[in-house]
Backbone bond lengths (Angstrom), bond angles and torsions (degrees), N, CA, C in turn:
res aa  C-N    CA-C-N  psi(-1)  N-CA   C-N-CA  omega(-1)  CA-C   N-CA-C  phi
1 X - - - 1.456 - - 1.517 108.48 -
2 X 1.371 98.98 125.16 1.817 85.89 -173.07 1.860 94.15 -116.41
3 X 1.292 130.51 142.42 1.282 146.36 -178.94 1.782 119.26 -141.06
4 X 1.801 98.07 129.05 0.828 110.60 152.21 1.574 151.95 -113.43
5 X 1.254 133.99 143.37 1.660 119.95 -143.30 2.063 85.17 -122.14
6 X 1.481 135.10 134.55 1.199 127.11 142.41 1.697 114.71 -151.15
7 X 0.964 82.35 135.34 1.889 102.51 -171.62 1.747 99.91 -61.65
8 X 1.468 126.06 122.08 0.882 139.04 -143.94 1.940 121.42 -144.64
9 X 1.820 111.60 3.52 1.101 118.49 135.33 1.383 92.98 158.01
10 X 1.718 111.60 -118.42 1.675 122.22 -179.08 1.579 114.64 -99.73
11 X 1.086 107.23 141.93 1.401 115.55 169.54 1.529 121.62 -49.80
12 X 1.156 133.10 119.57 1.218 120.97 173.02 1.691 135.96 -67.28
13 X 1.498 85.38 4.03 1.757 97.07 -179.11 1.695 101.76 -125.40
14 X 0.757 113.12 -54.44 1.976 132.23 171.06 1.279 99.35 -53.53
15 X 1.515 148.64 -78.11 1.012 153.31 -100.88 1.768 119.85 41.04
16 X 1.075 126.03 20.79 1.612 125.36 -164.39 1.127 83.21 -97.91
17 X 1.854 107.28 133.36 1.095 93.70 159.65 1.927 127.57 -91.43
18 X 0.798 118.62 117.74 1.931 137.55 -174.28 1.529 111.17 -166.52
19 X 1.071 122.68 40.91 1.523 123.64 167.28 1.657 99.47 -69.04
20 X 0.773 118.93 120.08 1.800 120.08 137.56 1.073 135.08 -104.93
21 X 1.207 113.05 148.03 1.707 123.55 -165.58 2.018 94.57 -113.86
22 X 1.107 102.78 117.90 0.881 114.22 175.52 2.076 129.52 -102.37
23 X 1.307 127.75 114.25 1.198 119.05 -146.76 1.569 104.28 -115.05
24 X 1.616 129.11 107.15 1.414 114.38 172.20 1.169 117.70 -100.14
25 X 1.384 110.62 158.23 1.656 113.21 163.17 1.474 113.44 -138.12
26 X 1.411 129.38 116.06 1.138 151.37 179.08 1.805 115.49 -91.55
27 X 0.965 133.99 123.67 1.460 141.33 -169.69 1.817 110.43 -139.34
28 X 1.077 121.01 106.44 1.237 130.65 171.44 1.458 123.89 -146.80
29 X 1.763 108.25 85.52 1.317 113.79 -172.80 1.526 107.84 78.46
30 X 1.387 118.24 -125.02 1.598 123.12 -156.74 1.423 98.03 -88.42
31 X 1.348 111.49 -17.91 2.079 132.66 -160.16 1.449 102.35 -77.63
32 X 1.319 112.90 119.22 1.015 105.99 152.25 1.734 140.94 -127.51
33 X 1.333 151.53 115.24 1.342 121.24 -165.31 1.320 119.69 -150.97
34 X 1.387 101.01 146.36 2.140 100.34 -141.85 1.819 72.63 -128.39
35 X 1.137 99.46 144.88 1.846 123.83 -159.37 1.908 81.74 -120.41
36 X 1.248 94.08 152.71 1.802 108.47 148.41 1.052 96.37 -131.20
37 X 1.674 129.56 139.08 1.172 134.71 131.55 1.898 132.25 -87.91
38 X 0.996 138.42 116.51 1.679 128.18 142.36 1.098 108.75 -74.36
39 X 1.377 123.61 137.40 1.452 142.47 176.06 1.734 115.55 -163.25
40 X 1.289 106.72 105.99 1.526 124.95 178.57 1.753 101.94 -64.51
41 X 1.371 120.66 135.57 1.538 124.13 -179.49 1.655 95.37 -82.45
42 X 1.534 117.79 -32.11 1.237 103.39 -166.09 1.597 108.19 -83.98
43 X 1.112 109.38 -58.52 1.775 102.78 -169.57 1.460 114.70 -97.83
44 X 1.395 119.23 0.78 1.235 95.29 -177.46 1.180 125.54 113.97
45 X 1.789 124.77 -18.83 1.182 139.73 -171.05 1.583 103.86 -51.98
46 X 1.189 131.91 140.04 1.247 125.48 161.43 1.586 109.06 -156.06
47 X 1.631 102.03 152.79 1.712 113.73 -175.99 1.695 93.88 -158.07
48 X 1.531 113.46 142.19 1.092 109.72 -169.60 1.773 91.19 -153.56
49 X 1.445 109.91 174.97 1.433 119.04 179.19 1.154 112.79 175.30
50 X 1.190 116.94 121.41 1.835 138.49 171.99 1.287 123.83 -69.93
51 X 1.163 145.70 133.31 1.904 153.78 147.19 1.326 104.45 -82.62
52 X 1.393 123.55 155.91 1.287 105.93 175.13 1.672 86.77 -163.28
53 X 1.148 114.95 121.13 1.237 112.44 176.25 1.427 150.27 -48.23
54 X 1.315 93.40 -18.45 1.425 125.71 176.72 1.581 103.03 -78.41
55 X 1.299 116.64 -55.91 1.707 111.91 170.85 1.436 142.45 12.32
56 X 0.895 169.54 94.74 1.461 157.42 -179.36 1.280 105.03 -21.81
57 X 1.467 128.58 149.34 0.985 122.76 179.56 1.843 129.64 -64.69
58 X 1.344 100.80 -15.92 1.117 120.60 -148.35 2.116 94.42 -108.59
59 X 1.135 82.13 4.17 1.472 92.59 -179.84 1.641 107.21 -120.97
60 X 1.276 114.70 1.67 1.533 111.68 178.72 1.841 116.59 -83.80
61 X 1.241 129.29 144.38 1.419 107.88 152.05 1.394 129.67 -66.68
62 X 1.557 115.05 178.22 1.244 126.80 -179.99 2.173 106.67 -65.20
63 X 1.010 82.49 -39.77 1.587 86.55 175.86 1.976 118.05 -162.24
64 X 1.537 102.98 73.11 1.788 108.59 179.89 1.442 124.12 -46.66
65 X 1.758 111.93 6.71 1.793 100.68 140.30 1.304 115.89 -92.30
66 X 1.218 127.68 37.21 1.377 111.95 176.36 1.146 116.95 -125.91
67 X 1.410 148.12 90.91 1.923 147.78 -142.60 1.416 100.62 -55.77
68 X 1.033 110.35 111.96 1.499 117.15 164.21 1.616 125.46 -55.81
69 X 1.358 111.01 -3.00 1.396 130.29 -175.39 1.722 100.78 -93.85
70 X 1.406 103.79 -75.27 1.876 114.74 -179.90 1.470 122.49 -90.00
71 X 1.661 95.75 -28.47 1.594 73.47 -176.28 2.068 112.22 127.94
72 X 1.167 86.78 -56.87 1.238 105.96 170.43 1.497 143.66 -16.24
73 X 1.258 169.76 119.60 1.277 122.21 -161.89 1.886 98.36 -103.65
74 X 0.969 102.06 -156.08 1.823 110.76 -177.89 1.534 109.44 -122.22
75 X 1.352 121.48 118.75 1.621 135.91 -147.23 1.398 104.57 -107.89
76 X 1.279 120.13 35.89 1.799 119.14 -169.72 1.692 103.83 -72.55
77 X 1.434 114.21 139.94 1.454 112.68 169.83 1.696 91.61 -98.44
């Protein structure tokens, strides 16, 4: 499992700024599935969402390294 974590501005509930965007990638055989997390350090805020390769097609994004929250893309070596 390879993951990346970067703090990415203000909370949308707090206003603090410590949001992190949190980025997974899971690989097992044909499987694949890359997570976004938002998660505030101070209060608790959290929003998250899975890709999963297996999915219907019609349920995939345009591109699941890219956080559907910020924007961002996902920087795994």
């Amino acid at each position: 499992m390879a993951r990346e974590i970067q703090t990415v501005g203000n909370c949308p509930k707090c206003q603090v700024e410590n949001l992190q965007c949190r980025y997974n990638q899971f690989e097992k055989d044909d499987l694949q599935i890359r997570s976004w997390e938002h998660k505030c350090a101070e209060c608790g805020y959290r929003e998250t969402t899975a890709f999963r390769s297996d999915d219907p097609v019609e349920e995939q994004p345009v591109d699941a390294g890219v956080c559907p929250y910020c924007g961002r893309r996902g920087n795994l070596s």
